[in-house]
C-alpha positions in Angstrom: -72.0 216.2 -23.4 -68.9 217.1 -25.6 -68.1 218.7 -28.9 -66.3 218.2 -31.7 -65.6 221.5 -34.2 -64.3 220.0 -37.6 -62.8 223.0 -39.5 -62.6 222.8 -43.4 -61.9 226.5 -44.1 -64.4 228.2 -46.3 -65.0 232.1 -45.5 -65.3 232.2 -42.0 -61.4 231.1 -41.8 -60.1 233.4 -45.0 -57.2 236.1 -43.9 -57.6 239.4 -45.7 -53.7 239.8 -47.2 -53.4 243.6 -47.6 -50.4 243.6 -50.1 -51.9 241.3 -52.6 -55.4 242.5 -52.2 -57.2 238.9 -51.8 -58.8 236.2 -49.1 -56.4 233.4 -48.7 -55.9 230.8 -46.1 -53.4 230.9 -43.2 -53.8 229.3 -39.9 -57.5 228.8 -38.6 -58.9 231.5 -36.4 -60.8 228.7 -34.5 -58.7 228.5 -31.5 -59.2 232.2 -31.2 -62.3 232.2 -32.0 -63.3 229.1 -28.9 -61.3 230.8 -26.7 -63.2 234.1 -27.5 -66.8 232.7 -26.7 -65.9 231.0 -23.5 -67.4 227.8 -24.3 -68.2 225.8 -21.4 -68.8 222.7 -22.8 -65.7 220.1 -23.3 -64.7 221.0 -27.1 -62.1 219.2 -29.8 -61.2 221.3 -32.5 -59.6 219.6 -35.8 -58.9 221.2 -38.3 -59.5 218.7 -41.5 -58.3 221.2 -44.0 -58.5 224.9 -45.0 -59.9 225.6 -48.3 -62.6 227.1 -50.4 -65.5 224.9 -50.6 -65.7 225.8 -54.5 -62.4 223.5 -54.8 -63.5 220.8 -53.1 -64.5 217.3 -54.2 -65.7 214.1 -53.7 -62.3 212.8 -52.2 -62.5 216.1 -49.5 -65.8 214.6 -48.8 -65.0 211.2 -47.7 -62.1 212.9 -45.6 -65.1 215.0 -43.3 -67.4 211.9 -43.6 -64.7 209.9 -42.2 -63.7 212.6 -39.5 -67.5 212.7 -38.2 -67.4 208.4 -38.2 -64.5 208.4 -36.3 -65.8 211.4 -33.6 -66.2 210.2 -30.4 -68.7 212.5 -29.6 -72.2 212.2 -30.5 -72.7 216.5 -31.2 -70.6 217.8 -34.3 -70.1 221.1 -35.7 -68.5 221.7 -39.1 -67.2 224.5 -40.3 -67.9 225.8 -43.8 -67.6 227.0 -47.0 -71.4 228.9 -48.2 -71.0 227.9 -51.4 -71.0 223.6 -51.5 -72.4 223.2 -47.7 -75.2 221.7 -48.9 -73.5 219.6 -51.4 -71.4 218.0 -48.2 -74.3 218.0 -45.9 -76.0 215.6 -48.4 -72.9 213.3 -48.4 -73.2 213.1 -44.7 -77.0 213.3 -44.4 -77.3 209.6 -47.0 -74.5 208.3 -44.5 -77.1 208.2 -41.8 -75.0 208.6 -38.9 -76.5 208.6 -34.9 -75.0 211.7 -34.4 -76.4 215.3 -34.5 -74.2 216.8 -36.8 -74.7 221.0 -37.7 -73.1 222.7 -40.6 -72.4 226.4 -40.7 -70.0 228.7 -42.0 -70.2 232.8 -42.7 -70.5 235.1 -45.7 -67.5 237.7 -44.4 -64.3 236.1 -43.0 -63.8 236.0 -39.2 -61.8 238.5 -39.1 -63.2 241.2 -41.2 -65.3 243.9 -39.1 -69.2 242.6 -39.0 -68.6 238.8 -39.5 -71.5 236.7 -38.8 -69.1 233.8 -38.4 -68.6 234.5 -34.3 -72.6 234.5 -34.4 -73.1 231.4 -36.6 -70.6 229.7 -34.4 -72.6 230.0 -31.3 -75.5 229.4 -33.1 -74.5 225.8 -34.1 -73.0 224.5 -31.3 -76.4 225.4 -29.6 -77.9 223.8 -31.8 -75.8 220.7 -31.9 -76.3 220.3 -28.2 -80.2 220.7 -29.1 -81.1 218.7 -32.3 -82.1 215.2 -32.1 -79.3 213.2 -34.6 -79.2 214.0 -38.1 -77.3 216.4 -40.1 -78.7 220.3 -40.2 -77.7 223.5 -41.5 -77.4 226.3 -39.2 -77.4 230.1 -41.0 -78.7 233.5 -40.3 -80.3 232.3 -37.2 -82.1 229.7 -38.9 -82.0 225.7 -38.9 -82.4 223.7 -42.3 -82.8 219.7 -42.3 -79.5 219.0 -44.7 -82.4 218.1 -48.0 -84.2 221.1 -47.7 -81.3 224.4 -47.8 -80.2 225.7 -50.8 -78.2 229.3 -50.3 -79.7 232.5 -52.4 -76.7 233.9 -53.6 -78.7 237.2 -54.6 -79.8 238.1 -50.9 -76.2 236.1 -49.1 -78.7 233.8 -47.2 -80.2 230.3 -46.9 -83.2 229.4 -47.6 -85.3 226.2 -48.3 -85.4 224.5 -51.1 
C-alpha cells in the first residue's frame, strides 16, 4: 500500500511572522513534517495549494476533487483548514470515489509549540491505511464519516452532527 498527502494549507501549514504579528503562508512544512515521523509506507506529497480554508470556494473544490480522481493510490490524506473541512469532505463524500480518503488538519500551526497537527497527521494516515473507502474526518483522536462532523468552535473540537 501507498499514500498520497494532498496539502491545501489551512492552520497546520500557517508560519508565525514575528515582525508583522500574524499567521501567513510560506512554504509547506510537510516535507519536514514526513521526514520527521519516519513514515514507512511509500508517500507522495502534493501540495494543491496553501490557503485558509475560510477563502476557499467551489472552484478550490473541484481542484482537491480532481487531485483525489487522478491519485493513483487508493489511501488519501488531505490536509486542512478546521474551519470548511466539512464543507470539502461533503464535495468529495457525493463524488463517491473507491478510495479511503481522511481529512484532518490542526487548530495551532505546525510550527507553534503544542501543535496537534504532527499528532493528527499520524493519526490519519493510520487511519487511511485502516478505513474501508469513503471519505472520513480524522480530529482529536477521533474518526467522523464526512455527513456526520461538524467542528464546535467554542471547545476547538469536532464533534457529530
Amino acid at each position: 500500500m501507498s499514500l498520497r498527502i494532498l496539502a491545501t494549507g489551512g492552520t497546520f501549514d500557517k508560519h508565525y511572522d514575528e515582525l508583522a504579528g500574524k499567521l501567513s503562508f510560506s512554504d509547506s512544512h510537510l516535507p519536514a513534517v514526513i521526514k520527521r515521523a519516519r513514515l514507512t509506507v511509500p508517500v507522495e506529497l502534493d501540495i494543491c495549494m496553501l490557503m485558509d480554508s475560510l477563502d476557499m470556494d467551489d472552484s478550490h473544490r473541484q481542484t482537491i476533487l480532481q487531485a483525489c480522481q487522478q491519485a493513483p493510490e487508493k489511501a488519501l490524506v488531505i490536509i486542512h483548514g478546521t474551519d470548511t473541512m466539512r464543507e470539502t469532505a461533503e464535495v468529495l463524500g457525493a463524488a463517491n470515489l473507491d478510495k479511503t480518503i481522511v481529512f484532518t488538519g490542526a487548530m495551532i500551526p505546525y510550527e507553534i509549540d503544542h501543535s496537534d497537527a504532527f499528532f493528527n497527521l499520524g493519526f490519519a494516515c493510520a487511519a487511511a491505511q485502516l478505513l474501508p473507502a469513503g471519505v472520513h474526518v480524522a480530529m482529536n483522536g477521533r474518526i467522523f464519516p464526512w455527513n456526520d462532523v461538524q467542528k464546535n468552535r467554542t471547545a476547538g473540537v469536532f464533534v457529530n452532527k
